[in-house]
Backbone as CSV, one residue per row, in Angstrom:
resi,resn,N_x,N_y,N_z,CA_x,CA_y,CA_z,C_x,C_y,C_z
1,UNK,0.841,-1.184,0.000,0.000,0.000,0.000,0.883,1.242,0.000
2,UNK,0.530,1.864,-0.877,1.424,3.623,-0.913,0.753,4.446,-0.181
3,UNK,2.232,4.615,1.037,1.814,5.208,2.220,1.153,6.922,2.221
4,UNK,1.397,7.809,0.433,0.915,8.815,0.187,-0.818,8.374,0.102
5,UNK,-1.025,7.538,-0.636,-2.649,7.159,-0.025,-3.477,7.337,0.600
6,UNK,-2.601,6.681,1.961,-3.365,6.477,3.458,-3.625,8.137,3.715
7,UNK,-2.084,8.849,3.821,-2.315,10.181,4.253,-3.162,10.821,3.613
8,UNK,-3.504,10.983,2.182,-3.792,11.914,1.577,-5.725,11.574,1.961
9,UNK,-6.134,10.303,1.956,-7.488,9.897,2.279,-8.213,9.818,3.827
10,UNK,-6.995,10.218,4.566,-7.368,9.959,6.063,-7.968,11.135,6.607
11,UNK,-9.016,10.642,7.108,-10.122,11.516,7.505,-11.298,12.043,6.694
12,UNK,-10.772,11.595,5.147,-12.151,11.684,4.054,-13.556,10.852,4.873
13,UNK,-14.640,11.367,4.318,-15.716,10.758,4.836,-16.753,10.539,3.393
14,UNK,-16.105,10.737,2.350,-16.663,11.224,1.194,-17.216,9.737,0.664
15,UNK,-16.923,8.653,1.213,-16.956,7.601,0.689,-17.629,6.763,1.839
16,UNK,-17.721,7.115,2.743,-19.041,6.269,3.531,-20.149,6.937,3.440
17,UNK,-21.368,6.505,3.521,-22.685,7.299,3.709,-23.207,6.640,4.549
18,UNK,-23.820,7.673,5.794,-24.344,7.561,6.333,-25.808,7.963,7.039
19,UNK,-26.872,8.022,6.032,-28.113,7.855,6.566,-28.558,7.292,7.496
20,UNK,-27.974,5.941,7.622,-28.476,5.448,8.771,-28.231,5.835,10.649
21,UNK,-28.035,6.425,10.205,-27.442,7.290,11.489,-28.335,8.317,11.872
22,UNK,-29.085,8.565,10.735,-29.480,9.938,11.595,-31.411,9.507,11.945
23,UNK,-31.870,10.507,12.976,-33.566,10.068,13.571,-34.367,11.553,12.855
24,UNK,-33.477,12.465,12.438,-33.974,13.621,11.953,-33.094,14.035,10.672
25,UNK,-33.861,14.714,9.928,-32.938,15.374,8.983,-33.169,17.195,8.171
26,UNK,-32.491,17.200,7.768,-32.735,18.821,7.290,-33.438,19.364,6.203
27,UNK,-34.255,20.187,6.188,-35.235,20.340,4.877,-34.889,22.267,4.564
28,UNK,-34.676,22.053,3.506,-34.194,23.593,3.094,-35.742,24.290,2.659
29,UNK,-35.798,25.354,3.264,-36.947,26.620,2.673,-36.242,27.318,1.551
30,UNK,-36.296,26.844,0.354,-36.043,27.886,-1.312,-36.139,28.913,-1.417
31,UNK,-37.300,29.305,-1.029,-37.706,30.211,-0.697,-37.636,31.870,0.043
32,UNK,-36.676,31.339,1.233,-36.160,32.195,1.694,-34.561,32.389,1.807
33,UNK,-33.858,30.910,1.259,-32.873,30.880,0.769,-31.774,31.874,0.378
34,UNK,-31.248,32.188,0.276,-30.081,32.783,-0.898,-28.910,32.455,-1.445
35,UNK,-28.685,31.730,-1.136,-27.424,30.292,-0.979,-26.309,30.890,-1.024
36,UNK,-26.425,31.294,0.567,-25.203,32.002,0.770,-23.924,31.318,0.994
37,UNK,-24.332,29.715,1.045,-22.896,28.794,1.348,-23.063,28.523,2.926
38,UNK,-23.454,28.898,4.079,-23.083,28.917,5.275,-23.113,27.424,5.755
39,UNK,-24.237,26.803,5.114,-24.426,25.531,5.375,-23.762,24.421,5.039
40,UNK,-23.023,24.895,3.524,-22.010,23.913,2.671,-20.809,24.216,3.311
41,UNK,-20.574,25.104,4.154,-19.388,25.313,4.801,-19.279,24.818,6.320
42,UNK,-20.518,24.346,6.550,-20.293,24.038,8.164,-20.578,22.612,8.450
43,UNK,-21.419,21.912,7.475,-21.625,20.523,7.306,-20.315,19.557,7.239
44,UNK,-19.804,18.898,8.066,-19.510,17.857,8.856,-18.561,16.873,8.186
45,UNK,-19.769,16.620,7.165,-19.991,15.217,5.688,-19.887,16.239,4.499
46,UNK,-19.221,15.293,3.247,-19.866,15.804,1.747,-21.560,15.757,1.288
47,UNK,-22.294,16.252,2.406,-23.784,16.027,2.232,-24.232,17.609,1.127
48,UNK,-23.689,18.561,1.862,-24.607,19.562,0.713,-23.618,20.468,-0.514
49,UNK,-24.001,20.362,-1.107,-23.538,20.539,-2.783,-24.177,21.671,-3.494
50,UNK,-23.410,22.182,-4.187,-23.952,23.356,-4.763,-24.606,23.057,-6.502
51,UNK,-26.002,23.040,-6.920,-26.192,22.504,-7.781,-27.400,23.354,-8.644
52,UNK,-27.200,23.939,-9.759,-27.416,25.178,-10.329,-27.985,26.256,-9.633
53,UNK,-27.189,26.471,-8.515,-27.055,28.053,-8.243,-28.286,27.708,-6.788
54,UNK,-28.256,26.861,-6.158,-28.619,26.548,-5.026,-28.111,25.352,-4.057
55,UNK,-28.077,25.340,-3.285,-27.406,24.224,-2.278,-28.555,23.420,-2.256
56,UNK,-28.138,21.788,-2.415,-29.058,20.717,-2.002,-28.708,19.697,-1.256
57,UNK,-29.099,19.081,-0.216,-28.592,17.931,0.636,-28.737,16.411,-0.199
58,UNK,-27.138,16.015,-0.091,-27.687,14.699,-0.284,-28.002,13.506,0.817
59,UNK,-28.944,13.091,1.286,-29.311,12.453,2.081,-28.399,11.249,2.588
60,UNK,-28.291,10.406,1.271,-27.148,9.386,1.414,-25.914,9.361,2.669
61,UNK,-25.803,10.882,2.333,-24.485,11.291,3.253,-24.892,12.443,4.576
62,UNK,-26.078,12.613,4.905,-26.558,13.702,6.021,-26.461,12.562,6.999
63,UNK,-25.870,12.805,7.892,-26.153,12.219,9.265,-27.077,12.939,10.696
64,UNK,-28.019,14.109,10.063,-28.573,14.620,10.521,-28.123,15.416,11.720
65,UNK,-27.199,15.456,11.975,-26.455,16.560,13.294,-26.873,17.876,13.368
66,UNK,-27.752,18.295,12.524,-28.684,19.615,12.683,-27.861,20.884,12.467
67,UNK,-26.104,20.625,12.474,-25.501,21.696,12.162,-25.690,23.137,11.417
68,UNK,-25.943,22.544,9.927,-26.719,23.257,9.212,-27.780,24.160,9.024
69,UNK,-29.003,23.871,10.258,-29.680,24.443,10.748,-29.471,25.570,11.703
70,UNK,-28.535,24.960,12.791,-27.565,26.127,13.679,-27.227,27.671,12.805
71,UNK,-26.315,26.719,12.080,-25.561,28.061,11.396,-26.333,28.585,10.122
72,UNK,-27.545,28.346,9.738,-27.822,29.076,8.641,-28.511,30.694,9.037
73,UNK,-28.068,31.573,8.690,-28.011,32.937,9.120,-29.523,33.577,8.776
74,UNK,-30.667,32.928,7.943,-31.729,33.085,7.838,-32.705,32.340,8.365
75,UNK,-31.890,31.476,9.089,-33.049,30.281,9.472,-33.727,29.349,8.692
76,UNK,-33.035,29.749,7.138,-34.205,28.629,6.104,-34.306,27.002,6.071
77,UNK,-33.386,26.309,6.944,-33.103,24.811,7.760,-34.021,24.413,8.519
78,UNK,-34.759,23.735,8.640,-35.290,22.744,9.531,-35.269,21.871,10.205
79,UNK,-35.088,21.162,11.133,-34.766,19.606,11.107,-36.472,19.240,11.640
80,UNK,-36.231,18.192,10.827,-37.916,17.431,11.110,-37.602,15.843,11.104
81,UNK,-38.054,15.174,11.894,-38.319,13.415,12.117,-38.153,13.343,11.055
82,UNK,-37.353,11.639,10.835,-37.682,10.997,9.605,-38.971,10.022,10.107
């Protein structure tokens, strides 16, 4: 194994998903939105992505930690039961 590998991948999370982990998850308001990034910057996981000119969660990879919700500066985050 090439020990540049290990280092360069250690601590990626980009490659597990974990849904199953989470009892709640995050639902974005569009609406009041502006996609200012705050959320793609504070999320945890490779869960939210910037995808024509709005941020969207991918579930696969949300482990629901509500972070996103914390820090979004408009409040447009939710967390609601799955």
């Amino acid at each position: 194994m090439d020990i540049g590998t290990v280092v360069r991948d250690s601590g990626s999370t980009i490659h597990a998903k974990k849904s199953g982990w989470r009892s709640t998850q995050p639902l974005i308001d569009y609406k009041r939105c502006t996609s200012c990034g705050w959320c793609w910057a504070y999320c945890p996981e490779p869960a939210i992505r910037l995808e024509g000119g709005k941020y969207i969660i991918d579930y696969s990879f949300c482990k629901g930690c509500g972070i996103c919700a914390v820090e979004c500066p408009l409040h447009c985050i939710s967390m609601v039961m799955e």
